[in-house]
NUTIPA-12112 format. One record per residue: y, z, x of N, C-alpha, C in turn; residue number from 1; chain; residue in one letter. Coordinates in steps of 0.05 Angstrom, whole numbers. Last residue first. Example, Ala and Ser with C-alpha at 12.3 -4.5 7.8 and 13.67 -1.06 7.14 Angstrom:
residues 2
ATOM   n_north     n_up   n_east   ca_north    ca_up   ca_east   c_north     c_up   c_east   resi   chain   resn
ATOM       -45      142      257        -21      143       273         1      157      258      2       A      s
ATOM      -114      156      264        -90      156       246       -66      156      264      1       A      a
//
This chain:
residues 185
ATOM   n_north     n_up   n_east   ca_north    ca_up   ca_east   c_north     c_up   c_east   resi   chain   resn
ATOM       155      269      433        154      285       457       124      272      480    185       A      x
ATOM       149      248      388        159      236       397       162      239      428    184       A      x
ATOM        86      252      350        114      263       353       125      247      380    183       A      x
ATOM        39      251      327         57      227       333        81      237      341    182       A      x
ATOM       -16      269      321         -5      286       344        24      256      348    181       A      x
ATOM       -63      236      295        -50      252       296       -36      261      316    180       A      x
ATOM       -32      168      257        -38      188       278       -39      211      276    179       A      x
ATOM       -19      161      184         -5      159       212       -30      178      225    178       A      x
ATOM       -54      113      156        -43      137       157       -29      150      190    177       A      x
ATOM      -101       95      109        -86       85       118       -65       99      125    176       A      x
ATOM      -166       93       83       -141      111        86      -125       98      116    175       A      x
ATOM      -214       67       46       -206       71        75      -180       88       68    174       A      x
ATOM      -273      116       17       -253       89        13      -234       89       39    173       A      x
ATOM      -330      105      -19       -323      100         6      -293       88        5    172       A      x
ATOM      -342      167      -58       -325      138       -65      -321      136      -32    171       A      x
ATOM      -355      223      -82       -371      205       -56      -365      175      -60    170       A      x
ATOM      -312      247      -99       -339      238      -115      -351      219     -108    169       A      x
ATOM      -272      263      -61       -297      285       -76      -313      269      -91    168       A      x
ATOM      -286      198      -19       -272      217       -32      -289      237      -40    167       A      x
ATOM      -288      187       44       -305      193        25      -281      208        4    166       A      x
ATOM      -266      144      100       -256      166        87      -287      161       58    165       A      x
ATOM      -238      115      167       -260      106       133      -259      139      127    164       A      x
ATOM      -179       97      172       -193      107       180      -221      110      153    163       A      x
ATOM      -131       62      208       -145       58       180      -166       74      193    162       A      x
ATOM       -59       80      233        -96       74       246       -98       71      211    161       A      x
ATOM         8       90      267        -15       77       250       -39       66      251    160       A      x
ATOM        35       95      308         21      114       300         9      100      277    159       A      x
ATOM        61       52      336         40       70       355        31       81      344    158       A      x
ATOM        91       22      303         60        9       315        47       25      330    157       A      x
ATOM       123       58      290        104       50       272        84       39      276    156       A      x
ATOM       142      107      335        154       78       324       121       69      311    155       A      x
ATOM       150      179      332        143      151       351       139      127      331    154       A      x
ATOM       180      218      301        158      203       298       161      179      322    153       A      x
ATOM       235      247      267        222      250       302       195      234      308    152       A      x
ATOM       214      248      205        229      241       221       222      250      248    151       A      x
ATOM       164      214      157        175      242       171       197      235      192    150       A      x
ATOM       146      174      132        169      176       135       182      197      147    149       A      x
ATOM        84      148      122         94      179       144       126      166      140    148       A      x
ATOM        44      123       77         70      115        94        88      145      108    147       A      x
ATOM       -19      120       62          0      137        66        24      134       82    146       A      x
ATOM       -58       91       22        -39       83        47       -21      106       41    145       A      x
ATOM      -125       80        8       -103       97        13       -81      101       35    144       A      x
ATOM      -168       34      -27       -153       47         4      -129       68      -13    143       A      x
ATOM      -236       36      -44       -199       34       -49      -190       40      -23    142       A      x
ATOM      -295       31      -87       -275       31       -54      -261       33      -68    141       A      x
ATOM      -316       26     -136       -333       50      -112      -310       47      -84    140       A      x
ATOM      -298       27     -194       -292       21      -168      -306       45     -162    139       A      x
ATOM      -279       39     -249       -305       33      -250      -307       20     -213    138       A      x
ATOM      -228       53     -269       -226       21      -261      -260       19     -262    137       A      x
ATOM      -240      120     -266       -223       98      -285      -227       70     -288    136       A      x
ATOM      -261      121     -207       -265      125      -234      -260      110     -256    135       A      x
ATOM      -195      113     -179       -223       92      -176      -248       94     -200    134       A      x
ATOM      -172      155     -207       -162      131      -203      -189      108     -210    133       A      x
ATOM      -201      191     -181       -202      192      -209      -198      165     -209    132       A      x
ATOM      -197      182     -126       -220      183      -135      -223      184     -163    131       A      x
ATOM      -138      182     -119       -161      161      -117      -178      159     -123    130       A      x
ATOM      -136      238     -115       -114      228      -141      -138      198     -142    129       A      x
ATOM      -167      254      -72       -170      269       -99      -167      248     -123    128       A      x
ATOM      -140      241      -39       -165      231       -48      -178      232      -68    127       A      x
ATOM       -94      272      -45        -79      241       -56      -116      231      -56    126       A      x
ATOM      -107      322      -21       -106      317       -52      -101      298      -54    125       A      x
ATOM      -110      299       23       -135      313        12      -127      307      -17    124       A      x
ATOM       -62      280       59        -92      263        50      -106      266       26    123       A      x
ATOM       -16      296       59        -20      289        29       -52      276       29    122       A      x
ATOM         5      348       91        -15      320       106       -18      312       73    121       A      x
ATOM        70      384       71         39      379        81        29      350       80    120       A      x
ATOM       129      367       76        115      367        61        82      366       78    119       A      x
ATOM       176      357      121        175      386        97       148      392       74    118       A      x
ATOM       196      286      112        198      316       124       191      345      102    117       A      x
ATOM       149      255       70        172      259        81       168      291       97    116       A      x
ATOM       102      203       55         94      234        69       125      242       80    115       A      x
ATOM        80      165       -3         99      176        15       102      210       34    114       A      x
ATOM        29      128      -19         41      161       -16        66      155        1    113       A      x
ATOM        -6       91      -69          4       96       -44        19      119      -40    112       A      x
ATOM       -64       69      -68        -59       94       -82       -38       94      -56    111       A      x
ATOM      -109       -1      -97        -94       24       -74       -73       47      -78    110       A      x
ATOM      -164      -29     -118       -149       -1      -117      -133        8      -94    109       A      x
ATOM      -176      -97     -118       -179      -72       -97      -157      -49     -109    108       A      x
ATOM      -228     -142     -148       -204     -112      -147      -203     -105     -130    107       A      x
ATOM      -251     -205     -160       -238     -184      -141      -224     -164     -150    106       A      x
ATOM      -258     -251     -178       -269     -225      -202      -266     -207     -177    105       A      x
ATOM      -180     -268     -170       -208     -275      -184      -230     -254     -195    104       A      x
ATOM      -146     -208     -147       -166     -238      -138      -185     -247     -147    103       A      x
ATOM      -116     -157     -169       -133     -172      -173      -127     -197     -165    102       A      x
ATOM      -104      -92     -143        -96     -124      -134      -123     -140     -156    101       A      x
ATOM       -64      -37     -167        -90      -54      -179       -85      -82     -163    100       A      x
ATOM       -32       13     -148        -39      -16      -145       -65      -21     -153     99       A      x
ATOM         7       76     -169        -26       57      -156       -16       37     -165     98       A      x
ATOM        48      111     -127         49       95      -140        25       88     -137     97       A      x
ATOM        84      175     -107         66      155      -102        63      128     -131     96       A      x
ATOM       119      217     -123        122      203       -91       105      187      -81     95       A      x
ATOM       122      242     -171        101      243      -148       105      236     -125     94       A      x
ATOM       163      210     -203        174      248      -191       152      253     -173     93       A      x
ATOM       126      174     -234        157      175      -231       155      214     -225     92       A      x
ATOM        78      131     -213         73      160      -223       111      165     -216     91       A      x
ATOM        63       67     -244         89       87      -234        98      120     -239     90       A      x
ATOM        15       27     -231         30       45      -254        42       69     -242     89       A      x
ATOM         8      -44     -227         17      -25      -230        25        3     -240     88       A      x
ATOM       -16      -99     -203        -28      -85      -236         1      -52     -221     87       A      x
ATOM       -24     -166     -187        -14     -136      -189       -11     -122     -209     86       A      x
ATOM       -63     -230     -184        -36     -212      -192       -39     -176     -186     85       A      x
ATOM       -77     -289     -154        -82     -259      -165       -64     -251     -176     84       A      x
ATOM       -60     -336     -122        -77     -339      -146       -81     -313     -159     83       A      x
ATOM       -31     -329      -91        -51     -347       -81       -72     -346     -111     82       A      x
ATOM        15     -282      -95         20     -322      -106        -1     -329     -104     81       A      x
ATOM       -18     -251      -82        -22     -246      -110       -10     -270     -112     80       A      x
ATOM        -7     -245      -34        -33     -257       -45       -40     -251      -61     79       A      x
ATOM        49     -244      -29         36     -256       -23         9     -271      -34     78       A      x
ATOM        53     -181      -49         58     -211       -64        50     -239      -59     77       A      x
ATOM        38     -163      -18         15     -158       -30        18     -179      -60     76       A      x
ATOM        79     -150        1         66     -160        23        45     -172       -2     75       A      x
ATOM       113     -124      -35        122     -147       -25        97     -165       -8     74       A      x
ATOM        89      -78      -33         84     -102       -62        93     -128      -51     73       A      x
ATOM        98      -56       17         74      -56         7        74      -82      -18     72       A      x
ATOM       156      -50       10        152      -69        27       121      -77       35     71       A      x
ATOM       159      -12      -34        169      -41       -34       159      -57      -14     70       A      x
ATOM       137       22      -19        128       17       -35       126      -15      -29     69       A      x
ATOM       175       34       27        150       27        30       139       14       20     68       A      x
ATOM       227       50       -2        230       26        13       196       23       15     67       A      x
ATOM       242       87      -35        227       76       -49       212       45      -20     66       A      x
ATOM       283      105      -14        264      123       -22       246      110      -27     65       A      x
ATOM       328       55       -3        308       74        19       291      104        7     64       A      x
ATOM       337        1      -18        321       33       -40       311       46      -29     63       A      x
ATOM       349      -41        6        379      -26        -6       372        6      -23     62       A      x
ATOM       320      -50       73        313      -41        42       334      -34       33     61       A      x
ATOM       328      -50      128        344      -63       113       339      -59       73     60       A      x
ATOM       282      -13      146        318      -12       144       330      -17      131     59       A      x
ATOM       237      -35      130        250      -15       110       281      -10      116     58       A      x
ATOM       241      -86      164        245      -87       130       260      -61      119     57       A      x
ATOM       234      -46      215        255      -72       209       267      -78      183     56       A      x
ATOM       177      -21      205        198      -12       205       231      -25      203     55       A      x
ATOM       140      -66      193        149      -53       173       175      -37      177     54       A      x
ATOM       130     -109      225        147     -116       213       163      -90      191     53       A      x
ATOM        81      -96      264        103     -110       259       131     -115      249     52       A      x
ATOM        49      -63      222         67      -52       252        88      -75      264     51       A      x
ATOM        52      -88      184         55      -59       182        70      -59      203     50       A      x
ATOM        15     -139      208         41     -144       181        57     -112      186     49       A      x
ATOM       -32     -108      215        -14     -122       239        17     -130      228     48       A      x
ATOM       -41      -84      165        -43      -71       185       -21      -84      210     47       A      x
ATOM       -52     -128      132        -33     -114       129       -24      -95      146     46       A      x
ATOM       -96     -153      151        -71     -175       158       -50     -148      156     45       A      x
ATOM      -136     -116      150       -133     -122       186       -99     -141      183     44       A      x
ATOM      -134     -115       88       -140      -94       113      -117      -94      140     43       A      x
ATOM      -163     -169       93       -131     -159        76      -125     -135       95     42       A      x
ATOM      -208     -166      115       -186     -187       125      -164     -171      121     41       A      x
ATOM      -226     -125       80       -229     -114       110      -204     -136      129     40       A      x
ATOM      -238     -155       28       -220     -127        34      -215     -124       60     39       A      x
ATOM      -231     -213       17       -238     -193        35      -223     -172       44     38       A      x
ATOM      -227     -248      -47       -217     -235       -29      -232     -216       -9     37       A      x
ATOM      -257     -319      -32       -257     -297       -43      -243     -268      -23     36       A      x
ATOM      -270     -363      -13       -248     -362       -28      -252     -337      -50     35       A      x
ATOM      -314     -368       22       -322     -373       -11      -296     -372      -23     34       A      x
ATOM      -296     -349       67       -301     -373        73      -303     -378       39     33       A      x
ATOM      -251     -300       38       -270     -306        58      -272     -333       57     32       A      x
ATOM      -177     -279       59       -198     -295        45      -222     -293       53     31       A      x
ATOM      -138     -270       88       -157     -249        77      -169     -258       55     30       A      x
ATOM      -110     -310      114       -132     -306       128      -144     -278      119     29       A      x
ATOM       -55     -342       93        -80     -325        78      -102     -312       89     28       A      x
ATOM        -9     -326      137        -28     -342       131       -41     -323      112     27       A      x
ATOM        55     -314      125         31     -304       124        14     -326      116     26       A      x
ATOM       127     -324      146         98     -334       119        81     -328      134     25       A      x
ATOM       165     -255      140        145     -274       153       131     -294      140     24       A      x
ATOM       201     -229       86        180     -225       102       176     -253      121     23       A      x
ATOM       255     -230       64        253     -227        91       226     -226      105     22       A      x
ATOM       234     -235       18        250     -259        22       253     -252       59     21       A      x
ATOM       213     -182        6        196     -208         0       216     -227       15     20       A      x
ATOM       267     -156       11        234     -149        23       217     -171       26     19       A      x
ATOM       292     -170      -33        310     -162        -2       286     -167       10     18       A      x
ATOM       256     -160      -82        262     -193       -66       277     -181      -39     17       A      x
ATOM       237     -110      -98        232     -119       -76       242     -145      -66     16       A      x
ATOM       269     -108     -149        272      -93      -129       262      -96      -99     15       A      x
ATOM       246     -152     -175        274     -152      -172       285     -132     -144     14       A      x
ATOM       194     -145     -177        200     -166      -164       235     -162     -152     13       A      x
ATOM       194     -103     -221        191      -95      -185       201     -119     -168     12       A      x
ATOM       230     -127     -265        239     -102      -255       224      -97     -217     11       A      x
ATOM       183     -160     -276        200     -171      -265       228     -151     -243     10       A      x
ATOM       139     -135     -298        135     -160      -274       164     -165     -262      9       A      x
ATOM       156     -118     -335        128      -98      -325       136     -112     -294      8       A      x
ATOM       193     -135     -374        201     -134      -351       186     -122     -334      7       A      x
ATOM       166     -142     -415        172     -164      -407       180     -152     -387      6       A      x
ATOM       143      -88     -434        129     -109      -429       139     -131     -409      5       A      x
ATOM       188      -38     -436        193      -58      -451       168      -76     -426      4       A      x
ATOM       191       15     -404        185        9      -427       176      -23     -440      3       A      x
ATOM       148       30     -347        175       11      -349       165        5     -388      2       A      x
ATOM       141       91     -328        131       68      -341       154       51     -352      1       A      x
//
């Protein structure tokens, strides 16, 4: 938890500008026609944004532990300039972080993970972690993005799917996650 208030906002911005300043301009096209956010748009932009672009960014990231995150807020900066903002809270030694997106009377919950060499599938229990999460806020969705950093992996646009998911307390939420069987062979 970043102590001091004033820098809640500015400390991530700082870390992600490499990220933000290299992204693409993005059309808003996760709007609906009412000017309201669509989860499934946002979804489908971050997805193509992902495979695109994500492995390239994280290279160049100067916080390669942290690079996903970053290149998740960065994206999500975007449409938080269009009028929303970002809510944050920094599980420090987990290897994940939640997102609050707010868009007007819009939320979306997302719960992100990092999956490195050596460590089991983080689905189950990170649904777990979401489902409280989502609790908390009073949310029936969320996503769950799991960024596979494992090594020997086939390249980012081949193993990445959204798959619809239930948490333990019957919360519909998507998950965001590598393939199975991605290896390189």
């Amino acid at each position: 938890m970043i102590a001091n208030p004033i820098y809640s906002e500015v400390i991530p911005r700082s870390l992600a500008t490499s990220a933000i300043a290299s992204l693409p301009q993005i059309q808003p096209t996760w709007l609906s026609p009412e000017g309201r956010l669509d989860e499934r748009r946002l979804l489908d932009a971050f997805l193509t944004f992902w495979r695109q672009h994500g492995e390239p960014i994280m290279s160049t990231a100067p916080y390669h532990e942290i690079a996903p995150h970053l290149v998740m807020m960065a994206f999500l900066h975007r449409v938080a300039n269009g009028g929303g903002t970002i809510e944050r809270e920094y599980a420090i030694g987990s290897g994940r972080m939640d997102l609050l997106v707010r868009y007007g009377v819009d939320r979306l919950a997302i719960e992100l993970k990092v999956w490195r060499d050596g460590e089991s599938d983080p689905r189950g229990e990170r649904l777990t972690q979401l489902d409280r999460y989502l609790a908390g806020l009073g949310l029936e969705t969320g996503w769950l993005v799991i960024f596979d950093r494992r090594s020997g992996l086939r390249r980012l646009a081949e193993r990445t799917e959204a798959e619809a998911a239930v948490t333990p307390g019957g919360r519909a939420v998507t998950v965001v996650r590598p393939l199975a069987g991605v290896s390189t062979e």
